[in-house]
N, C-alpha and C positions, 0 to 999 in steps of 0.2 A: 425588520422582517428578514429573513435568514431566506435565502433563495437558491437552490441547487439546480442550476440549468443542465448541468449534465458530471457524471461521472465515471471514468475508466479508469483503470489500470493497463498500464502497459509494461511493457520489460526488456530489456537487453543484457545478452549476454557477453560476459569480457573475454574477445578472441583468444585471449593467452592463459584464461583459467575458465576452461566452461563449468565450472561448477559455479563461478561466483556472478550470480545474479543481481542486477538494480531493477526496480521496482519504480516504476510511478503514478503517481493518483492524478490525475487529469483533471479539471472542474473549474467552471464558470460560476460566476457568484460572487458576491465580496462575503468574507469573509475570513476566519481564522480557522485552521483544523489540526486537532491533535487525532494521531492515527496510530492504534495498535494494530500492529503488523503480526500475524500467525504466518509461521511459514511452513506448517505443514511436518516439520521435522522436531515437533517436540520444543520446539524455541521461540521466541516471541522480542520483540521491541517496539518501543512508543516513541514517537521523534513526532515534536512543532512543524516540520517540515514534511514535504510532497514525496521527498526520492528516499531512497533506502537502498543499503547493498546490502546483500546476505549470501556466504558463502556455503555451499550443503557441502556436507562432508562423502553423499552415497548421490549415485546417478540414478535415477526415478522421476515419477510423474505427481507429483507436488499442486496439490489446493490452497494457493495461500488467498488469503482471506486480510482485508482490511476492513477492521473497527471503526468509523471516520466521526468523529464527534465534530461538529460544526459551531460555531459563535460567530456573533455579529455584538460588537459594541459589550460584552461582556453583559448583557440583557438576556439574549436569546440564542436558544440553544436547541440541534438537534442531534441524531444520529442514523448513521445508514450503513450498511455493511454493504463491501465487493467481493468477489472472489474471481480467482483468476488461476488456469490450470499453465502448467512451466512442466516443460518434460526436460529433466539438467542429465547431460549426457557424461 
């Protein structure tokens, strides 16, 4: 059974380029998650992993949104989407 106790996103930004933003998915559970990342600016990436950096090119106020597909055991499968607003200065 595939179990999502809880899910966020969080982010920081890198002191010496605030455009370039990391991204993380937060979640309790056993499981596996592939995550397509929208970032709002026209561009997109899928990473096996939690964290992602993404660099915007313009300073704005950005809805990125994560696609979060879930498995357990390669049996079961879910999906849940976050979203998370980033104002990149």
């Amino acid at each position: 059974m595939v179990e999502l106790t809880f899910a966020t996103l969080s982010h920081t930004v890198n002191p010496t380029n605030p455009k370039e933003i990391t991204i993380t998915l937060e979640y309790g559970g056993e499981f596996t998650a592939t995550i397509v990342w929208e970032f709002a600016d026209g561009t997109s990436e899928t990473t096996a992993g939690k964290t992602v950096t993404h660099v915007y090119a313009d300073p704005g106020n950005y809805e990125v949104k994560a696609n979060i597909t879930l498995s357990a055991e390669d049996k079961l499968s879910c999906s849940v989407s976050k979203k998370k607003y980033i104002d990149v200065l």
